[in-house]
Predicted model as a PDB file, atoms N, CA, C, CB and O in Angstrom, pLDDT in the B-factor column:
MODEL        1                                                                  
ATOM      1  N   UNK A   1      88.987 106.645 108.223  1.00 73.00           N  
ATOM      2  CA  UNK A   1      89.556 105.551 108.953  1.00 73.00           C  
ATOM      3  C   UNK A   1      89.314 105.700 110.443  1.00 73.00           C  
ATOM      4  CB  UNK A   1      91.024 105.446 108.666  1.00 73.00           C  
ATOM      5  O   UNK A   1      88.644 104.846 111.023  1.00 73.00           O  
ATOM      6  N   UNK A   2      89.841 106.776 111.122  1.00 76.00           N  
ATOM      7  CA  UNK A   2      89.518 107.166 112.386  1.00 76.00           C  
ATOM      8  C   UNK A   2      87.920 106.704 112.727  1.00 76.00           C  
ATOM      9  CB  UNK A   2      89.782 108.750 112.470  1.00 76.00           C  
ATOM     10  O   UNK A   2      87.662 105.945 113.662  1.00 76.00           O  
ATOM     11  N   UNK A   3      86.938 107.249 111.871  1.00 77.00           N  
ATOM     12  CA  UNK A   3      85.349 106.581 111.777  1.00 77.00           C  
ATOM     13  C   UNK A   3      85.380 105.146 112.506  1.00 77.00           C  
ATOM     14  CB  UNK A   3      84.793 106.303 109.990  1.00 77.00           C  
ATOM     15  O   UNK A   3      84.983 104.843 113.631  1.00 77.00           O  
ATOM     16  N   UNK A   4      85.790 104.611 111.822  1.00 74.00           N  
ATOM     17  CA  UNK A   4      86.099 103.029 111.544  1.00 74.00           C  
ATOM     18  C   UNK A   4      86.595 102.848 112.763  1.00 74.00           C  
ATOM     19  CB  UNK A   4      87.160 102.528 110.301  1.00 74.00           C  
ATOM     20  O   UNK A   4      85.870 102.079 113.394  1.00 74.00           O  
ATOM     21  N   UNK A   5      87.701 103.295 113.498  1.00 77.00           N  
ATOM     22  CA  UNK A   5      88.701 102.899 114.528  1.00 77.00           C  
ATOM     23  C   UNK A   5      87.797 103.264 115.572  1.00 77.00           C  
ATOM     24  CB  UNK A   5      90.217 103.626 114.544  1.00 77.00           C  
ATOM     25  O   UNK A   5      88.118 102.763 116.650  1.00 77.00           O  
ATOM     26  N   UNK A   6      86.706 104.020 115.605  1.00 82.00           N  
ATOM     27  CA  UNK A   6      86.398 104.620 116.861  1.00 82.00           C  
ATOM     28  C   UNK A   6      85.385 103.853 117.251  1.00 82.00           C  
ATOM     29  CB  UNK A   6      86.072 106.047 116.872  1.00 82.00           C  
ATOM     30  O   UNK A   6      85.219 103.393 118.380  1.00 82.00           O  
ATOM     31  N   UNK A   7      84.556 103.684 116.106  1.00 82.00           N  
ATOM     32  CA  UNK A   7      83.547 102.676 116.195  1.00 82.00           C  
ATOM     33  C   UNK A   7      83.822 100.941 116.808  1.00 82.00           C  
ATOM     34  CB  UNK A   7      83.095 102.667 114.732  1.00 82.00           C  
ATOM     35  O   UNK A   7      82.888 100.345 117.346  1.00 82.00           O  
ATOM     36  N   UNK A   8      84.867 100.441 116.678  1.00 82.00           N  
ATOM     37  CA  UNK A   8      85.110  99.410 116.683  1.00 82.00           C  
ATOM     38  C   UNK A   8      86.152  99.306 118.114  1.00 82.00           C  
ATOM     39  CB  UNK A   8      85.545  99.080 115.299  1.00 82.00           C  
ATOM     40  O   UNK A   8      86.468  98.270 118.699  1.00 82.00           O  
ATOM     41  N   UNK A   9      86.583 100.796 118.476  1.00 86.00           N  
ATOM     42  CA  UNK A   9      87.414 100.927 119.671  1.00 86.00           C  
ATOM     43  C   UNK A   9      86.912 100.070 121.032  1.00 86.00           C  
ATOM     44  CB  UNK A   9      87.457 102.472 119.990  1.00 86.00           C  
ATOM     45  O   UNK A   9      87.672  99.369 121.700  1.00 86.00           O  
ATOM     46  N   UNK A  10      85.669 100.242 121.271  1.00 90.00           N  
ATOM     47  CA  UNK A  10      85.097  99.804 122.699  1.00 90.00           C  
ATOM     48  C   UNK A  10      85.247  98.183 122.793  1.00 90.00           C  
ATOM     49  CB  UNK A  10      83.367 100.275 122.881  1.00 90.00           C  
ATOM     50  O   UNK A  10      86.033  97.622 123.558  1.00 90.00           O  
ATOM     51  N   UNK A  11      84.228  97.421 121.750  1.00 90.00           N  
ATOM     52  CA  UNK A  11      84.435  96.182 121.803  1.00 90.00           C  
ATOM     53  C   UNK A  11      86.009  95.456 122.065  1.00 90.00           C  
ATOM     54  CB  UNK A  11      83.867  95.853 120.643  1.00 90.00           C  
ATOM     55  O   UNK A  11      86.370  94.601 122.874  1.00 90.00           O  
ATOM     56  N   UNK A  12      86.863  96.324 120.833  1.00 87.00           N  
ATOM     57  CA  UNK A  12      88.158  95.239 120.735  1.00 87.00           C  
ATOM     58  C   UNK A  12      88.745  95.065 122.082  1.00 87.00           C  
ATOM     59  CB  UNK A  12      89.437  95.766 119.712  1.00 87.00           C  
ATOM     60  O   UNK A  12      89.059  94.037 122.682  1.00 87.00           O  
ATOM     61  N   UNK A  13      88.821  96.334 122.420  1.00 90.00           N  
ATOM     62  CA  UNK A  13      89.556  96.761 124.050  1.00 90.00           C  
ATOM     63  C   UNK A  13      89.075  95.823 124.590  1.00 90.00           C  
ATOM     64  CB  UNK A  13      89.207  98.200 124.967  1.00 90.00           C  
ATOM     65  O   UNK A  13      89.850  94.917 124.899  1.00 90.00           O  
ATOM     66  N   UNK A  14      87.534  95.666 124.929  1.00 93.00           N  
ATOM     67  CA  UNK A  14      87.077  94.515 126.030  1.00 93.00           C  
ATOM     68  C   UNK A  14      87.542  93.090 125.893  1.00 93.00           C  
ATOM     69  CB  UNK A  14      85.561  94.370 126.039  1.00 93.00           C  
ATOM     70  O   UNK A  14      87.764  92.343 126.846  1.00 93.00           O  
ATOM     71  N   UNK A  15      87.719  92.666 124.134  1.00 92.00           N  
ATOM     72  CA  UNK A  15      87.836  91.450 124.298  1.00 92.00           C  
ATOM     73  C   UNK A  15      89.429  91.172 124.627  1.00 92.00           C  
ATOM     74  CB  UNK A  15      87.247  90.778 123.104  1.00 92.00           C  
ATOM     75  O   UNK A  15      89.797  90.240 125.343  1.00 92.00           O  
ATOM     76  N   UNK A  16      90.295  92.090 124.017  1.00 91.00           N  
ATOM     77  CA  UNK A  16      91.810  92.147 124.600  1.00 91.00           C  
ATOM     78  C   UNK A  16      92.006  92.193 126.070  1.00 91.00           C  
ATOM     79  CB  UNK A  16      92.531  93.386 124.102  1.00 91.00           C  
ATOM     80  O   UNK A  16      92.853  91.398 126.478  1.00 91.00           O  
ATOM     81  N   UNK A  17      91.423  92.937 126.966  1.00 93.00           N  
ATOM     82  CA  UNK A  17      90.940  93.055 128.250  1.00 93.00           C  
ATOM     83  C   UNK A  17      91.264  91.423 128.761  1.00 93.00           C  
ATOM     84  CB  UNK A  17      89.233  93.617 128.266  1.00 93.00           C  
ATOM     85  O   UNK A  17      92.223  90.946 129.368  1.00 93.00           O  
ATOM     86  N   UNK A  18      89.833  90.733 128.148  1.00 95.00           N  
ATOM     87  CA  UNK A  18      89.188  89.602 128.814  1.00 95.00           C  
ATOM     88  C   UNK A  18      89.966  88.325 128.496  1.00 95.00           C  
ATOM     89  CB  UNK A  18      87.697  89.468 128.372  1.00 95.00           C  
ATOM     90  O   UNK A  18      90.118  87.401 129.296  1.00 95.00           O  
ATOM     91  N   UNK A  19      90.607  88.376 126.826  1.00 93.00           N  
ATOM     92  CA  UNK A  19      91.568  87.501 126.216  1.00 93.00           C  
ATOM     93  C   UNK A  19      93.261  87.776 127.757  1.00 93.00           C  
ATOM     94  CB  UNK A  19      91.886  88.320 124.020  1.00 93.00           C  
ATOM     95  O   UNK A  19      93.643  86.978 128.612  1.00 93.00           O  
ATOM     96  N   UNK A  20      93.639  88.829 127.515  1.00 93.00           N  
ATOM     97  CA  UNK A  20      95.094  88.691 128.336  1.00 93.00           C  
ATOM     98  C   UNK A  20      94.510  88.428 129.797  1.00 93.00           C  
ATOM     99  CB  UNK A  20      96.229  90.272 128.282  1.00 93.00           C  
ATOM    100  O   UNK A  20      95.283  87.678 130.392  1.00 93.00           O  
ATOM    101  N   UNK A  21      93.514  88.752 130.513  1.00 95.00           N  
ATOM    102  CA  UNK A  21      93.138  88.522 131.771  1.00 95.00           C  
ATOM    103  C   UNK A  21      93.052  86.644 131.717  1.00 95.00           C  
ATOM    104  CB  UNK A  21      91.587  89.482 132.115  1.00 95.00           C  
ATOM    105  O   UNK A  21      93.871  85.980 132.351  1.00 95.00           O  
ATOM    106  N   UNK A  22      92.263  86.175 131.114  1.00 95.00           N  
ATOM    107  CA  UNK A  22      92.242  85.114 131.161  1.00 95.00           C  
ATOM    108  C   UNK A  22      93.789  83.909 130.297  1.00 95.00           C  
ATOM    109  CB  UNK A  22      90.826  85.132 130.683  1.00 95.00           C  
ATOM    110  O   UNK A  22      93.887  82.682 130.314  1.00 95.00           O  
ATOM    111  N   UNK A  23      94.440  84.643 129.855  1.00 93.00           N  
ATOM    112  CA  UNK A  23      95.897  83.817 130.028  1.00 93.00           C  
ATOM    113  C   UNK A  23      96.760  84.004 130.702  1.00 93.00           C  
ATOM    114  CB  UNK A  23      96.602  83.731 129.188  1.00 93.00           C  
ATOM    115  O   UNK A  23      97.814  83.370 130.670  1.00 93.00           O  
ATOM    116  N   UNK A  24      96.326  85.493 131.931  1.00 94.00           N  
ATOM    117  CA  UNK A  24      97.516  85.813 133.153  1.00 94.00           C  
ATOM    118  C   UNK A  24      96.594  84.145 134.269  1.00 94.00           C  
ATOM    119  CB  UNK A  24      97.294  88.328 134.228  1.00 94.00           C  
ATOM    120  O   UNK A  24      97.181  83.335 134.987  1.00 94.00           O  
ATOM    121  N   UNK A  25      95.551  84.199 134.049  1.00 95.00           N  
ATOM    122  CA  UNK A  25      94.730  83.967 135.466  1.00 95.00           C  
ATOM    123  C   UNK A  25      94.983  82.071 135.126  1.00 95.00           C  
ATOM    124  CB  UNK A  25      92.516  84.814 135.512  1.00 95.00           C  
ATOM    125  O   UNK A  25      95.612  81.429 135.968  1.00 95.00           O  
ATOM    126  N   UNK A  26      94.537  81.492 134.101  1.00 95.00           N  
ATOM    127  CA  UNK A  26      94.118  80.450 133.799  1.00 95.00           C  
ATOM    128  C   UNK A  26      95.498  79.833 133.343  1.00 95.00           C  
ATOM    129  CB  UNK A  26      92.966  80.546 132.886  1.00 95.00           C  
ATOM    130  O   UNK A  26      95.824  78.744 133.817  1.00 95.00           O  
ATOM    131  N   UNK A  27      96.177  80.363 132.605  1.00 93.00           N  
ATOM    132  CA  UNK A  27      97.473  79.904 132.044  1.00 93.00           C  
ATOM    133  C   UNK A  27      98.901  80.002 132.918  1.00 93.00           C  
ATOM    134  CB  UNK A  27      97.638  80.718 130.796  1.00 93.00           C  
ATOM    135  O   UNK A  27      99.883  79.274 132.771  1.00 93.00           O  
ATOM    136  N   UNK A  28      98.734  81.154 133.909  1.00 94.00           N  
ATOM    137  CA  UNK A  28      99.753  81.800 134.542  1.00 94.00           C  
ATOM    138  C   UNK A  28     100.752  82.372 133.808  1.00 94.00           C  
ATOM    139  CB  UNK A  28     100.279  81.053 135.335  1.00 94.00           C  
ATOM    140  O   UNK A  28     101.908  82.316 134.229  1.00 94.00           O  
ATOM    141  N   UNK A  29     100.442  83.012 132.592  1.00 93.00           N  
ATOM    142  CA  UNK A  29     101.166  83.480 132.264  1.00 93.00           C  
ATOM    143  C   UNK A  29     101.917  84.871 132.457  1.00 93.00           C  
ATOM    144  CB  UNK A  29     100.853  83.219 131.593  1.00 93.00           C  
ATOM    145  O   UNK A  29     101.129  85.801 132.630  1.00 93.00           O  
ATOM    146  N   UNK A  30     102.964  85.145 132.464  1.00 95.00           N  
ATOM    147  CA  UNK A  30     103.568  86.850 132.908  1.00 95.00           C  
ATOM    148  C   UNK A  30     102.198  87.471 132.425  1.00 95.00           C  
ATOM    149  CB  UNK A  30     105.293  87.667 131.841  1.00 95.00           C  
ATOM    150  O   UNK A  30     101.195  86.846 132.081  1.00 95.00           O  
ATOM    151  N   UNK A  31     102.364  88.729 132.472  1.00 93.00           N  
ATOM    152  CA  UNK A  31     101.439  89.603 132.269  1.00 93.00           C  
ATOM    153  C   UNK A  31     102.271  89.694 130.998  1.00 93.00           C  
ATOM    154  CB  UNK A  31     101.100  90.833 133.313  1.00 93.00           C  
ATOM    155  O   UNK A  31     101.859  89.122 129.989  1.00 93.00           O  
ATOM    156  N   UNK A  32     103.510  90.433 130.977  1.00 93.00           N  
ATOM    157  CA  UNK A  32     104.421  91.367 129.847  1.00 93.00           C  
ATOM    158  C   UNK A  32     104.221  89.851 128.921  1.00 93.00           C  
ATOM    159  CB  UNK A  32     106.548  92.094 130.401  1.00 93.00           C  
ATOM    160  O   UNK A  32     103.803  90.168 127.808  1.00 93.00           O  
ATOM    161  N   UNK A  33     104.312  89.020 128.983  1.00 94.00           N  
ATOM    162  CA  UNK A  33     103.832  87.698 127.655  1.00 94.00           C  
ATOM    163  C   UNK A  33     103.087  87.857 126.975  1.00 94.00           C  
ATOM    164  CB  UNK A  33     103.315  86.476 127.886  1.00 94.00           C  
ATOM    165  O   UNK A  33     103.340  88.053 125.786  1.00 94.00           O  
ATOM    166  N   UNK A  34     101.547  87.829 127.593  1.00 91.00           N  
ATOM    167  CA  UNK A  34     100.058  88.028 127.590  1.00 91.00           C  
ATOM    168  C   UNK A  34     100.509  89.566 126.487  1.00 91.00           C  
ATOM    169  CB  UNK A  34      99.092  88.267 129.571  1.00 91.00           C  
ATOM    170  O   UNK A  34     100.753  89.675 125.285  1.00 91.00           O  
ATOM    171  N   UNK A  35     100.470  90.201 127.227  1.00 90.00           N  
ATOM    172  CA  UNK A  35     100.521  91.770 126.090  1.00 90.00           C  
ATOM    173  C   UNK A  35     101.360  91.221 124.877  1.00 90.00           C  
ATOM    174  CB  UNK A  35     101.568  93.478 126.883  1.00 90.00           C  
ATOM    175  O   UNK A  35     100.944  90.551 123.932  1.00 90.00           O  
ATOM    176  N   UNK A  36     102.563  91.635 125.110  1.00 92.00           N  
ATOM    177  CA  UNK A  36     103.060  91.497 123.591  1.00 92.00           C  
ATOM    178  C   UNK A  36     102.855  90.064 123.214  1.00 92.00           C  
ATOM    179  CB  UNK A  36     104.692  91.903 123.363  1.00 92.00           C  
ATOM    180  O   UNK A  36     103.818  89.608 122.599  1.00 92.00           O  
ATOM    181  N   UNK A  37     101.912  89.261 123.401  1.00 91.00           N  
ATOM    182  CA  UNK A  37     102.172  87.846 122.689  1.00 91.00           C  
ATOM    183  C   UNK A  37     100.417  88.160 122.013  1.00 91.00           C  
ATOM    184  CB  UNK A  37     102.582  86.042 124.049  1.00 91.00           C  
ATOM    185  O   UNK A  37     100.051  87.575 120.994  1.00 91.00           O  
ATOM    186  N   UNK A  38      99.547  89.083 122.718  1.00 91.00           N  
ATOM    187  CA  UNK A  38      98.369  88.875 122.874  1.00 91.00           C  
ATOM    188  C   UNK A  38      97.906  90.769 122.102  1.00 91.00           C  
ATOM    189  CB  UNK A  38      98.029  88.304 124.736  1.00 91.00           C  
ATOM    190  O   UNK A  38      97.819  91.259 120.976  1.00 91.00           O  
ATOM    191  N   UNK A  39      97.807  91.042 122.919  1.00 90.00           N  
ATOM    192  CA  UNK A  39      97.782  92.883 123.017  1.00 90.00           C  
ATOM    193  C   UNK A  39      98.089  93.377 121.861  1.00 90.00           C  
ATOM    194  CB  UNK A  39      98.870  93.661 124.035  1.00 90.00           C  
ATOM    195  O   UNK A  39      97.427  93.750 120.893  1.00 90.00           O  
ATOM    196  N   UNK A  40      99.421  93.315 122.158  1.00 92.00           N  
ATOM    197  CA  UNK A  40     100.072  93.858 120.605  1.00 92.00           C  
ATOM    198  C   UNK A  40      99.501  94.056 119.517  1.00 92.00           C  
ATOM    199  CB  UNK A  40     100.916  93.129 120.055  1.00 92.00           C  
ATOM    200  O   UNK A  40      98.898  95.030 119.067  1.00 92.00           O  
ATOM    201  N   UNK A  41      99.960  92.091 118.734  1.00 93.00           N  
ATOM    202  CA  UNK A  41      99.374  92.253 117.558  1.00 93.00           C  
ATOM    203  C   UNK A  41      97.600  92.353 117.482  1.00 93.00           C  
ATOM    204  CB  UNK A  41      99.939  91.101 116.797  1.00 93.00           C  
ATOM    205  O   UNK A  41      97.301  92.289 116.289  1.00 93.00           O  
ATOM    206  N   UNK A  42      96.237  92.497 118.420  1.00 91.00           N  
ATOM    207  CA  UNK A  42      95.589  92.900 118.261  1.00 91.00           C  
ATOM    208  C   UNK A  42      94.891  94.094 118.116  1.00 91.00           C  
ATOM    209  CB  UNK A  42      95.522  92.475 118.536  1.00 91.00           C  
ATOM    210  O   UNK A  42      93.786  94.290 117.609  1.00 91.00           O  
ATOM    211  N   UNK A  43      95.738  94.923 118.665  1.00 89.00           N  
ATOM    212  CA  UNK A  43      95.990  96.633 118.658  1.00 89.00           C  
ATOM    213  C   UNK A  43      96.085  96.882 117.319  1.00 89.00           C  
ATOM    214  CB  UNK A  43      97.413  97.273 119.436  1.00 89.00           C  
ATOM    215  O   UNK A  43      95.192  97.482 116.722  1.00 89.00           O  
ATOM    216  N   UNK A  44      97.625  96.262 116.490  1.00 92.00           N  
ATOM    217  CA  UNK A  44      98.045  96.360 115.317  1.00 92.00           C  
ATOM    218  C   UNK A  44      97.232  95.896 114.413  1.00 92.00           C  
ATOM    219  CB  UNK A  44      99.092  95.891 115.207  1.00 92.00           C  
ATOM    220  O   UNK A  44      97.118  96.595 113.406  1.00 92.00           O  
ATOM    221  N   UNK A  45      96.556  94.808 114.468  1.00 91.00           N  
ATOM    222  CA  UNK A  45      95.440  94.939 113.490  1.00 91.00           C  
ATOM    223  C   UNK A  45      94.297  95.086 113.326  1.00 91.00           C  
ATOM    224  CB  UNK A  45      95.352  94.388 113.032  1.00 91.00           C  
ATOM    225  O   UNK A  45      93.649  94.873 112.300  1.00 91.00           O  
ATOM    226  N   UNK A  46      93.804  95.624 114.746  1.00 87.00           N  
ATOM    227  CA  UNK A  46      92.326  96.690 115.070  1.00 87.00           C  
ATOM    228  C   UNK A  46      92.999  97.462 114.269  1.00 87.00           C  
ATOM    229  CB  UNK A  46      91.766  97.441 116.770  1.00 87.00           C  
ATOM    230  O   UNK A  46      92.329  97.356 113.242  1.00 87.00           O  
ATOM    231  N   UNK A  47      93.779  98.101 114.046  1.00 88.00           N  
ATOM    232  CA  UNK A  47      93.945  99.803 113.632  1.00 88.00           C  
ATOM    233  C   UNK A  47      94.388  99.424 112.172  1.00 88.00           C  
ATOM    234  CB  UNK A  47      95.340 100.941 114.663  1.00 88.00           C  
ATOM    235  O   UNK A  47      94.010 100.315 111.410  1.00 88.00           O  
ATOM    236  N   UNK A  48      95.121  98.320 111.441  1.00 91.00           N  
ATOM    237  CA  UNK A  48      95.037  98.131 110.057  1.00 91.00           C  
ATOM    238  C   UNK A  48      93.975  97.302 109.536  1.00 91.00           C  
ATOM    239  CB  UNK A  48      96.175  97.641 109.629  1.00 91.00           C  
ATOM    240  O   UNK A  48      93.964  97.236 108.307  1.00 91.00           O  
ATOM    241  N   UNK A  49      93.166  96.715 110.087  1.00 88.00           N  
ATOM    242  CA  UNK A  49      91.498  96.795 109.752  1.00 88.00           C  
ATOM    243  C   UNK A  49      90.664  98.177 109.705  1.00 88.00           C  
ATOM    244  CB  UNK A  49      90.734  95.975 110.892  1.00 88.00           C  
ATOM    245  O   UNK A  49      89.753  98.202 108.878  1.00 88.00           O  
ATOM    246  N   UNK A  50      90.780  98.840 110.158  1.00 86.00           N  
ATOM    247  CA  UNK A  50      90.189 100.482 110.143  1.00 86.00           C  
ATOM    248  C   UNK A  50      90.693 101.285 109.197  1.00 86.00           C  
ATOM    249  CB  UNK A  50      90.480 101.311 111.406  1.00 86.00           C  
ATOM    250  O   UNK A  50      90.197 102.379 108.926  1.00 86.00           O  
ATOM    251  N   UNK A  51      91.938 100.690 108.502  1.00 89.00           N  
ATOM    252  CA  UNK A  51      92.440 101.484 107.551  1.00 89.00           C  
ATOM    253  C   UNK A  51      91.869 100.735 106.116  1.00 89.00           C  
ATOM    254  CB  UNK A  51      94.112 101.606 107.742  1.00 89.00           C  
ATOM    255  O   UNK A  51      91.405 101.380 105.177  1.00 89.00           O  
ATOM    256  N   UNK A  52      91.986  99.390 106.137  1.00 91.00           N  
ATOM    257  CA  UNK A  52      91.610  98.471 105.582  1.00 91.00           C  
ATOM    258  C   UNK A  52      89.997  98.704 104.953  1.00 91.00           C  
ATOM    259  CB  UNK A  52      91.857  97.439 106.520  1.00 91.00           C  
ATOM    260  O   UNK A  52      89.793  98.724 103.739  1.00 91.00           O  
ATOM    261  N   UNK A  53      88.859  98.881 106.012  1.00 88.00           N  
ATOM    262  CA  UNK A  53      87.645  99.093 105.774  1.00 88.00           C  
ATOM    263  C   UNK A  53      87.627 100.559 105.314  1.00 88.00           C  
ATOM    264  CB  UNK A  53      86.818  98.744 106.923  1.00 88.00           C  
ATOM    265  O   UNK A  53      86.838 100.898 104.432  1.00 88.00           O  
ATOM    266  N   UNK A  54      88.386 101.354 105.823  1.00 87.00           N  
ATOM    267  CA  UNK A  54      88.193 102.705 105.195  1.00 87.00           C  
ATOM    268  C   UNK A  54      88.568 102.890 103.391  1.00 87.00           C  
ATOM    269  CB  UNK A  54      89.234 103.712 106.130  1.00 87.00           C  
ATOM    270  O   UNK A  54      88.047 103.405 102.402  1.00 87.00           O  
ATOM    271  N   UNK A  55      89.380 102.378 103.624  1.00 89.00           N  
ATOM    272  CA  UNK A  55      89.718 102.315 101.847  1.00 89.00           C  
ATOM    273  C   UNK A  55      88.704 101.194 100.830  1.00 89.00           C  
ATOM    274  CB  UNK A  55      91.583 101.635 101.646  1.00 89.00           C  
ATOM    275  O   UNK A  55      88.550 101.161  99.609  1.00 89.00           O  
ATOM    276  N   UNK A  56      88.222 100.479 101.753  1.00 90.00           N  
ATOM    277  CA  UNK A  56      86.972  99.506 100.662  1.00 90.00           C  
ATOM    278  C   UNK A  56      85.795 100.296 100.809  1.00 90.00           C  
ATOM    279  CB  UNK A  56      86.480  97.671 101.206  1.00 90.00           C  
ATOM    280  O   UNK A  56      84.978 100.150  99.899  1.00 90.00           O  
ATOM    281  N   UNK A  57      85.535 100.988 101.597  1.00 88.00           N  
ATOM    282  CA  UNK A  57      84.548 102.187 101.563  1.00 88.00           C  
ATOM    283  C   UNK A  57      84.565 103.450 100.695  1.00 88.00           C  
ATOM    284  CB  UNK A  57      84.560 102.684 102.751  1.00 88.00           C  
ATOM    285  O   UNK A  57      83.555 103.843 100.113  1.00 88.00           O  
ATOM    286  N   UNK A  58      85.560 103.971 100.642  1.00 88.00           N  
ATOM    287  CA  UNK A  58      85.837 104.884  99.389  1.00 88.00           C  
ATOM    288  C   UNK A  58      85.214 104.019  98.010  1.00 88.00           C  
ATOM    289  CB  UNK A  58      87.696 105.195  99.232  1.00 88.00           C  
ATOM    290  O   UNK A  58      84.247 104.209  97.272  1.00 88.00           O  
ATOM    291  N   UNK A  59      86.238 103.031  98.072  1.00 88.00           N  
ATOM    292  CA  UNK A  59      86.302 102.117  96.459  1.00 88.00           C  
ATOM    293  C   UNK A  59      84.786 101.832  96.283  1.00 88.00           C  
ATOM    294  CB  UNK A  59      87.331 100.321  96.457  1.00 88.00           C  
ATOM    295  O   UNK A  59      84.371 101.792  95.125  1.00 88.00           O  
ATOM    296  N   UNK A  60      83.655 101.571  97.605  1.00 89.00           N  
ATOM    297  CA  UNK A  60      82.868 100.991  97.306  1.00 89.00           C  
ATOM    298  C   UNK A  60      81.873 102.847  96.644  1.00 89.00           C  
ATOM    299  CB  UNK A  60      82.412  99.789  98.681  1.00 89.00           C  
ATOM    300  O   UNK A  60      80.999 102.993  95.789  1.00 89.00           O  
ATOM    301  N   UNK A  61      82.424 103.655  97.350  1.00 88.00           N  
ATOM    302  CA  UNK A  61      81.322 104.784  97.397  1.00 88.00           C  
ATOM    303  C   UNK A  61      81.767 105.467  96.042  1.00 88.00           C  
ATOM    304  CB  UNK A  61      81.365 105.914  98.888  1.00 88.00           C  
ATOM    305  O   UNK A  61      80.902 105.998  95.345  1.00 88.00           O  
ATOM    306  N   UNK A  62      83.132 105.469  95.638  1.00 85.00           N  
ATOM    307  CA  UNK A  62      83.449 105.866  94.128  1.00 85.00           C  
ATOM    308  C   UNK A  62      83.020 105.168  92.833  1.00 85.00           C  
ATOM    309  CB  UNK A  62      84.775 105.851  94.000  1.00 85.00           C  
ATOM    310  O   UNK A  62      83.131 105.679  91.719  1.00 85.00           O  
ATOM    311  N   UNK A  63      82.369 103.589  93.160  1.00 85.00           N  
ATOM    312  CA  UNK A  63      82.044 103.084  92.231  1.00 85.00           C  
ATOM    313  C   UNK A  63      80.756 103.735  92.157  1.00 85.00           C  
ATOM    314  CB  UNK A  63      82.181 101.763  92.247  1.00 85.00           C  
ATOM    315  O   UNK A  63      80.531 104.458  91.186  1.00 85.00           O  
ATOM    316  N   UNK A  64      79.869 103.571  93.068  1.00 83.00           N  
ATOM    317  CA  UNK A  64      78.692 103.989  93.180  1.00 83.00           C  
ATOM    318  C   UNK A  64      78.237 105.408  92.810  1.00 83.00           C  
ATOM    319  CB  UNK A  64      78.451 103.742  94.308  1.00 83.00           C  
ATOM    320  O   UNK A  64      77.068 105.790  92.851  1.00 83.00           O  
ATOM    321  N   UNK A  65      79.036 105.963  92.535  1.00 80.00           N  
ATOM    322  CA  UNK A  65      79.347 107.514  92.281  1.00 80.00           C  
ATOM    323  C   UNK A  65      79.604 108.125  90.591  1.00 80.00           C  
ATOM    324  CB  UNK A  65      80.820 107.796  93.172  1.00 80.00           C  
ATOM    325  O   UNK A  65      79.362 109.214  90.073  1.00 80.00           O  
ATOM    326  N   UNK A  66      80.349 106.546  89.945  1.00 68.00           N  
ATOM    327  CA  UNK A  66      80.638 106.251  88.718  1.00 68.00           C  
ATOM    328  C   UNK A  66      81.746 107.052  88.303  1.00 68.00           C  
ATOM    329  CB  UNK A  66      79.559 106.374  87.920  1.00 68.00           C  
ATOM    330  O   UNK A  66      82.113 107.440  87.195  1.00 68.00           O  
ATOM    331  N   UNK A  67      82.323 107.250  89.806  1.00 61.00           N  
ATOM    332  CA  UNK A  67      83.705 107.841  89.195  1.00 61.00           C  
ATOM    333  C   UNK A  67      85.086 107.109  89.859  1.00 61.00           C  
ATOM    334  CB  UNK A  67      83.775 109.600  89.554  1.00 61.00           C  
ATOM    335  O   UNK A  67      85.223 106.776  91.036  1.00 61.00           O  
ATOM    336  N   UNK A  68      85.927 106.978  88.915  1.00 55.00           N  
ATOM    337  CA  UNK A  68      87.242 106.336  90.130  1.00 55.00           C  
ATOM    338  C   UNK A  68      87.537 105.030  89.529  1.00 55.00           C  
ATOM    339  CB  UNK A  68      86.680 106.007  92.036  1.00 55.00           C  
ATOM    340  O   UNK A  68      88.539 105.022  88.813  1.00 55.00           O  
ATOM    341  N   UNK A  69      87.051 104.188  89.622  1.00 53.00           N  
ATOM    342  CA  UNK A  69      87.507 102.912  89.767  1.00 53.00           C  
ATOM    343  C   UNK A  69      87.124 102.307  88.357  1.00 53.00           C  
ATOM    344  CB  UNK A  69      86.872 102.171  91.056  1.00 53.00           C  
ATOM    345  O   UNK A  69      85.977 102.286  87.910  1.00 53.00           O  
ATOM    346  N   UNK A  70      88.421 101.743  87.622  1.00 57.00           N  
ATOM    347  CA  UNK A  70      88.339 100.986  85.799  1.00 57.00           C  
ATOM    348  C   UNK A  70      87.373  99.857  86.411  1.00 57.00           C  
ATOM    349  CB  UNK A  70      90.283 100.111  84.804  1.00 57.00           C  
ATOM    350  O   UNK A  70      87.166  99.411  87.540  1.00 57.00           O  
ATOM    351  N   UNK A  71      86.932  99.637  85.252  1.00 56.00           N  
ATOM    352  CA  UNK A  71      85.746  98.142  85.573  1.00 56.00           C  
ATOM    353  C   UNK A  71      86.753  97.468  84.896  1.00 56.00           C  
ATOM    354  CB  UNK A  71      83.811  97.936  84.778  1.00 56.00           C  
ATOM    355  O   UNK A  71      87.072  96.646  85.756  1.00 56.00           O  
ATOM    356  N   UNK A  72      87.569  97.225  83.812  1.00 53.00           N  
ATOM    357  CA  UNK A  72      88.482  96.801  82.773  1.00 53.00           C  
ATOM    358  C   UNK A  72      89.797  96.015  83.739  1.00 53.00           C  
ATOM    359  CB  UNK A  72      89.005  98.297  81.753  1.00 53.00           C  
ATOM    360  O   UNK A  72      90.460  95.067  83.320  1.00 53.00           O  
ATOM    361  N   UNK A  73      89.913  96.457  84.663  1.00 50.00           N  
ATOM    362  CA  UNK A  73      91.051  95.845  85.326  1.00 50.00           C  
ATOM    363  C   UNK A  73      90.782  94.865  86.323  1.00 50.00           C  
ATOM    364  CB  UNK A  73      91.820  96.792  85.910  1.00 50.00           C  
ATOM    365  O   UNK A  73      91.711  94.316  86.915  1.00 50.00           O  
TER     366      UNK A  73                                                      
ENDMDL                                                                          
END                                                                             
C-alpha cells in the first residue's frame, strides 16, 4: 500500500495545493474552509485509494499465481 501511496504522493499534493489556492484566491474563501472542506477529504481518500489498489493487486497477483481466490463465488 505504502508503494501505491508514495507513488501517487507528488501529484495529489499539487493538485490539493492548486484546488485550495484557487478557492482561497478566486472564491475568498477562509483558508481553514478550503482545507477541511477541500484538503481533508482528499488526503482521506488518496490514502484509502492506496489501500484500495493495494488489495486489487494482491487479488489480481494471487489469481495469476492460481492460488487464493474461489472462481465459484
Amino acid at each position: 500500500m505504502w508503494q501505491q501511496y508514495r507513488r501517487t504522493l507528488i501529484p495529489v499534493q499539487v493538485l490539493i495545493v492548486i484546488v485550495c489556492a484557487l478557492a482561497i484566491i478566486a472564491f475568498k474563501m477562509p483558508a481553514g474552509a478550503a482545507i477541511v472542506g477541500f484538503a481533508l477529504p482528499m488526503e482521506l481518500a488518496a490514502f484509502l485509494g492506496a489501500m484500495w489498489s493495494a488489495r486489487l493487486k494482491r487479488k489480481i497477483e494471487a489469481s495469476q499465481s492460481g492460488m487464493g481466490l474461489r472462481k465459484d463465488l
